[in-house]
C-alpha positions in Angstrom: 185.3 15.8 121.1 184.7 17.9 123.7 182.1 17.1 126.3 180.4 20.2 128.4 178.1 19.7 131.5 175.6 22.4 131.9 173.6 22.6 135.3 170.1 23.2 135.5 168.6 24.5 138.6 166.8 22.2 141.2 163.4 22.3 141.1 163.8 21.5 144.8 166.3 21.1 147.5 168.1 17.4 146.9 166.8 17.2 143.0 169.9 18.4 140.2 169.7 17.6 136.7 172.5 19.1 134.4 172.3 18.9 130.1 175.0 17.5 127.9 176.3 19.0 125.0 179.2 17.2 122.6 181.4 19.7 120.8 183.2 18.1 117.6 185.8 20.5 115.5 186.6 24.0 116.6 184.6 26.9 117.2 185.3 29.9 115.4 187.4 28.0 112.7 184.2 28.0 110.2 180.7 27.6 110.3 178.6 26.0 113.3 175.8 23.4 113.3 173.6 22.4 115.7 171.8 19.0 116.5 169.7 17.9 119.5 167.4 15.0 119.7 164.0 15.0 122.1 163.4 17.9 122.9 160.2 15.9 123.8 161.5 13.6 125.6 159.2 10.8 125.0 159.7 10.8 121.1 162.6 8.3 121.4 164.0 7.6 117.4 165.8 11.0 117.6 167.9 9.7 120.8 169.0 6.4 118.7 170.1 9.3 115.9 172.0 11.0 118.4 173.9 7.6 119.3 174.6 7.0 115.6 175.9 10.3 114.7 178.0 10.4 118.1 180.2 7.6 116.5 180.4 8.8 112.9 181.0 12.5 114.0 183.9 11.6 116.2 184.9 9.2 113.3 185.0 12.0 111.3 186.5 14.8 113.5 189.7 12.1 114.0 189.7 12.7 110.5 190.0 16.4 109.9 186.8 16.2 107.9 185.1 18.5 110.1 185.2 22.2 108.7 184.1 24.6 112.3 182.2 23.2 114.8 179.2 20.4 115.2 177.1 20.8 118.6 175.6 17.6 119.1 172.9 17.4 121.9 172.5 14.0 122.8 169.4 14.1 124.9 168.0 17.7 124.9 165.4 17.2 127.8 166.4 15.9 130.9 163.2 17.4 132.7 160.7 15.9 130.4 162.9 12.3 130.5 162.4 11.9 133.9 158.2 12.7 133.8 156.3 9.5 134.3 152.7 9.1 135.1 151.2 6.1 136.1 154.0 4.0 134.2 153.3 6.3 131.1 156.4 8.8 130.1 155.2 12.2 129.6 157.8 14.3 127.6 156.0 16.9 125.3 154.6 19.0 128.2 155.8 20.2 131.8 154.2 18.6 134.4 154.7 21.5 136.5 153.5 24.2 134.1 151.6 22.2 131.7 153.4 24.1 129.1 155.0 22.4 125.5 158.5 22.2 126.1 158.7 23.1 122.2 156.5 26.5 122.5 157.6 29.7 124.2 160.9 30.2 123.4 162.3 34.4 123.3 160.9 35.9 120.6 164.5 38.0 119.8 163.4 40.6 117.4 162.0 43.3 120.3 164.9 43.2 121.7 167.2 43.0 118.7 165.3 46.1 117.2 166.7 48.0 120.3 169.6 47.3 120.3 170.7 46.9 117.1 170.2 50.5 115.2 173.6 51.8 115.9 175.5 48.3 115.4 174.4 47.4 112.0 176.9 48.8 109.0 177.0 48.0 105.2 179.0 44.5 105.5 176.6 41.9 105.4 178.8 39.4 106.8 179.9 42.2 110.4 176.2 42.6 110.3 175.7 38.9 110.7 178.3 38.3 113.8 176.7 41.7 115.5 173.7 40.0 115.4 174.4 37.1 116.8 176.3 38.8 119.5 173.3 40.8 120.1 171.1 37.7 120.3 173.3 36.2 122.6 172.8 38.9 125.1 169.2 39.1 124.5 169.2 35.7 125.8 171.2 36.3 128.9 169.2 39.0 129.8 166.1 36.7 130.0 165.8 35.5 133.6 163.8 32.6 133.7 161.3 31.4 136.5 161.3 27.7 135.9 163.4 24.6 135.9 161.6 24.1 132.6 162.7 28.3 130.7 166.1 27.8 132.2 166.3 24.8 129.9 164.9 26.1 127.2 167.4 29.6 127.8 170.0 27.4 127.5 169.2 25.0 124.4 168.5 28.7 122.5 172.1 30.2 123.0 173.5 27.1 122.1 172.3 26.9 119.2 171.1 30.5 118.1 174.7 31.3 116.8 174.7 28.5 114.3 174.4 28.1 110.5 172.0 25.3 111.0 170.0 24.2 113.1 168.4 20.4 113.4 166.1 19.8 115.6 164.9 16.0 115.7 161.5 14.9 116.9 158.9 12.1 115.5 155.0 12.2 114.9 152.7 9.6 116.6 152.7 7.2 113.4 154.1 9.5 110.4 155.5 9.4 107.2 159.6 11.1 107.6 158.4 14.8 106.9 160.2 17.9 107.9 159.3 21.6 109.4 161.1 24.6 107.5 161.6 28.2 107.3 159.8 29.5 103.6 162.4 31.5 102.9 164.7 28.3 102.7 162.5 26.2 101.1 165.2 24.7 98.8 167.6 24.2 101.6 164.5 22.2 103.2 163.9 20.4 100.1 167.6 19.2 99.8 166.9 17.9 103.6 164.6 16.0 102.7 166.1 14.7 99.8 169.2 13.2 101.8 166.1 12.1 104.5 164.2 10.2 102.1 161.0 12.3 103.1 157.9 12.6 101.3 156.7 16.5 102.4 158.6 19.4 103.5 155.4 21.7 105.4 157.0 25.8 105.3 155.9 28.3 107.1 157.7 31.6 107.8 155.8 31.7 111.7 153.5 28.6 112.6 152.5 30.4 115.8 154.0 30.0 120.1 157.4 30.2 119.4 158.8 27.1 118.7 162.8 26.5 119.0 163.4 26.0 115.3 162.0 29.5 114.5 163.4 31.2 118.0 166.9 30.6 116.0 165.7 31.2 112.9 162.5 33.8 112.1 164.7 37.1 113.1 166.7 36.8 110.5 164.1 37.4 107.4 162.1 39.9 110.2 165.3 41.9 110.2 165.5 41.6 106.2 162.0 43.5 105.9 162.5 45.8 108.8 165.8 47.2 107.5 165.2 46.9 104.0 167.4 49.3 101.9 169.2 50.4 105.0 171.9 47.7 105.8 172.4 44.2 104.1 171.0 41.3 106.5 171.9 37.7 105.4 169.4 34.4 106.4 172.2 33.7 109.0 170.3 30.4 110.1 168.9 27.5 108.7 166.8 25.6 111.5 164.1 22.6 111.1 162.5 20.4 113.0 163.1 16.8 111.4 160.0 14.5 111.9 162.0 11.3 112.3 158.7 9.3 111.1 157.0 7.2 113.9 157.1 6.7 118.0 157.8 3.4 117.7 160.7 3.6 114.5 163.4 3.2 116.9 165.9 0.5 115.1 170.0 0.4 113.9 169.2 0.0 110.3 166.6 3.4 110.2 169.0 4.9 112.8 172.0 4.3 110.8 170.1 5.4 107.6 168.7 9.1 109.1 172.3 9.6 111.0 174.0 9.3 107.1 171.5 11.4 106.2 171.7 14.1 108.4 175.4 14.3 107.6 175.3 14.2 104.1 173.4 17.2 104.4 176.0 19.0 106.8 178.1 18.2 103.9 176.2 20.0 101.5 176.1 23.0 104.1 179.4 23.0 104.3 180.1 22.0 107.7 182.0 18.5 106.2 184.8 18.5 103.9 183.6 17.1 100.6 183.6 13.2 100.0 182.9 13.1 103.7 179.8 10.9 103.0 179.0 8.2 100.5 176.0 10.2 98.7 173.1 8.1 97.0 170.0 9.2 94.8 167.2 9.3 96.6 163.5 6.9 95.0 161.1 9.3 97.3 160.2 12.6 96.0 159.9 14.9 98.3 158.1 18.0 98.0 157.4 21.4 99.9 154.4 21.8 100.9 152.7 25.0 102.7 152.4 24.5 106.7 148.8 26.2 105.9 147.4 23.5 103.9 147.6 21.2 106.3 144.3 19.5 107.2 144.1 18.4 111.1 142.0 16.2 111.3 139.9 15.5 114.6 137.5 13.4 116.0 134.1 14.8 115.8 133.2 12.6 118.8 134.8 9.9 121.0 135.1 6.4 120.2 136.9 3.4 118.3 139.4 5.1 115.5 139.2 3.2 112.3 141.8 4.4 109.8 140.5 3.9 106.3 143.7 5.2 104.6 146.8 4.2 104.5 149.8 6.8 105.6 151.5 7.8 102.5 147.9 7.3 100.2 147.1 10.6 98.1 143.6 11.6 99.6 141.1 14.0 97.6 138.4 16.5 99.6 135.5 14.9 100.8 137.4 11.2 100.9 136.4 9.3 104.3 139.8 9.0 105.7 139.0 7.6 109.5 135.6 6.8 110.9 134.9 7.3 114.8 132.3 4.1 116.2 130.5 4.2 119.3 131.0 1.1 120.9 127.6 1.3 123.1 125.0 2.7 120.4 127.4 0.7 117.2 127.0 4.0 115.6 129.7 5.3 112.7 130.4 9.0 112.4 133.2 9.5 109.5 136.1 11.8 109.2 136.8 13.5 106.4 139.3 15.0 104.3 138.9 18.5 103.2 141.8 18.8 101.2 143.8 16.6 98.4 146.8 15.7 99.7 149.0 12.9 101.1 147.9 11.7 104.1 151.3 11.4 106.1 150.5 11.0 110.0 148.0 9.7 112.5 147.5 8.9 115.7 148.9 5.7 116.8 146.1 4.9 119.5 142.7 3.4 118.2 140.7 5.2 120.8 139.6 8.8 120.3 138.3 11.7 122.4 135.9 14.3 120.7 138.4 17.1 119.2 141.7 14.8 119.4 143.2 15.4 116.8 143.7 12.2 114.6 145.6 12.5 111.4 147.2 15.0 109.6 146.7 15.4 105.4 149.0 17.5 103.6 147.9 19.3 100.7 149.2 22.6 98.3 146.4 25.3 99.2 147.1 27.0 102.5 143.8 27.7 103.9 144.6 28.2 107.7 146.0 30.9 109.6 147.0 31.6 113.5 148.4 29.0 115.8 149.3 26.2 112.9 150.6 23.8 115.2 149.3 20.8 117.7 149.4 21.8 121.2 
């Protein structure tokens, strides 16, 4: 294992923070994958993840077992983890900017469309490396203005070169359910097959950039925009893994999600076969469109009262929360317009009018735009 110290830059005279990345295997000896775990900072199961697959990746690069290269990113947000307010941690936004540290990320393909039309040939494979090469300097030429863009410059070139991508995050209180590119949807289902997940949401663009699809969406927008003029492969598989709940941070679910993780890095290729003990999975998982996702949200403020349970199959129309005024005792349901599985909510019982409360997964896609929370 190699370890590699990357230096952000101060925010202010006297403050440094720098990023760790692990390197397991050899670059440029077969294919690449990359990990990293809280990206928001304050979603904590991902960073007991990291610590599991630490061991068992250097268990198995002593081993040979490791075909290429494994990035692991340990802690992917330094900023965010040191963001406290009033005794609260606030990881998911800047405090500076007020800006996702999981939106805005370089949309590639202007730049990739410039500079790609006398690089691309008719091997699919010498497209592929030009493209990453040309991505690559995309990303060097973006000069960030912020503590928080150099950070996310960074985390992008690391892992915009690799075969796949998993990006580790947890819901409030959440079912496991993943994020995946359409166009892989059966590489997304077989994640979430060795994740024991129930859902797998798809979308080919969910809307501000996220860092799954800032490694990922060029690749099928390259397809179509050189379609019958030079053969483009899906170089990258990225996702964002929803590693169920805040407050799921234990060995035994750790454990369980690190073996899982790697027994699909197996089936990727990046682990020499029998790597990983392998077991049938009891949950069905199935893909479902990113579009048919009902948000739900408060219609007014008050005391949340869940009347479904996460994991319950939900039908349009079905109460699923109701919203009580504590000073006038009056109860305003919330429901459902979709049938689905009702697979996250908000962990906190009090709500403000438009706070989004619980999410309900169903097979229609009726949405459009932005598909993402903020």
């Amino acid at each position: 294992m190699n370890e590699h110290h990357h230096q952000l830059p101060a925010a202010a005279p006297g403050i440094e923070a720098h990023l760790l990345s692990l390197h397991f295997g050899a670059a440029a000896t077969g294919p690449k994958a990359y990990i990293q775990c809280a990206l928001h900072a304050d979603e904590i199961p991902g960073l007991l993840v990291g610590v599991h697959l630490r061991r068992e990746l250097a268990r198995l690069e002593a081993e040979g077992r490791i075909l290429g290269e494994v990035v692991l990113v340990p802690a992917a947000n330094p900023l965010g983890g040191a963001q406290a307010v009033l005794g609260g941690q606030i990881g998911r936004f800047d405090l500076a900017t007020g800006l996702n540290f999981n939106r805005g990320y370089r949309d590639l393909l202007p730049d990739l469309m410039q500079s790609l039309p006398q690089r691309l040939g008719p091997d699919a494979a010498a497209n592929t490396r030009v493209i990453r090469q040309a991505c690559q300097e995309a990303l060097q030429a973006w000069e960030p203005t912020s503590a928080a863009d150099a950070l996310k410059r960074l985390l992008q070139s690391m892992a915009v070169d690799a075969d796949t991508v998993l990006d580790l995050h947890c819901d409030s209180q959440a079912l496991m359910h993943l994020y995946a590119p359409t166009p892989w949807a059966d590489t997304g289902l077989a994640l979430g097959r060795c994740l024991d997940a129930r859902v797998v949401l798809l979308a080919k663009e969910s809307g501000d950039n996220p860092f799954d699809e800032s490694v990922s969406r060029h690749w099928w927008e390259l397809q179509a925009a050189y379609a019958g003029a030079h053969p483009i492969e899906l170089g990258c598989f990225s996702t964002t893994v929803e590693l169920r709940g805040e407050a799921d941070v234990n060995h035994e679910l750790a454990a369980r999600d690190a073996q899982g993780l790697l027994a699909f890095l197996e089936q990727r290729g990046h682990l020499a076969p029998g790597s990983i003990d392998r077991r049938d999975s009891p949950v069905v998982c199935e893909a479902l469109p990113l579009e048919g996702v009902d948000p739900l949200t408060a219609p007014c403020g008050g005391v949340l009262v869940l009347r479904c349970e996460l994991g319950q199959a939900v039908h349009a129309g079905q109460v699923v929360a109701e919203i009580i005024d504590p000073l006038s005792a009056q109860s305003t349901p919330v429901h459902s317009r979709v049938d689905g599985l009702f697979f996250a909510h908000s962990k906190t019982r009090w709500a403000l009018r438009g706070e989004r409360i619980g999410k309900v997964a169903g097979a229609q896609a009726f949405r459009s735009g932005k598909l993402l929370s903020l």
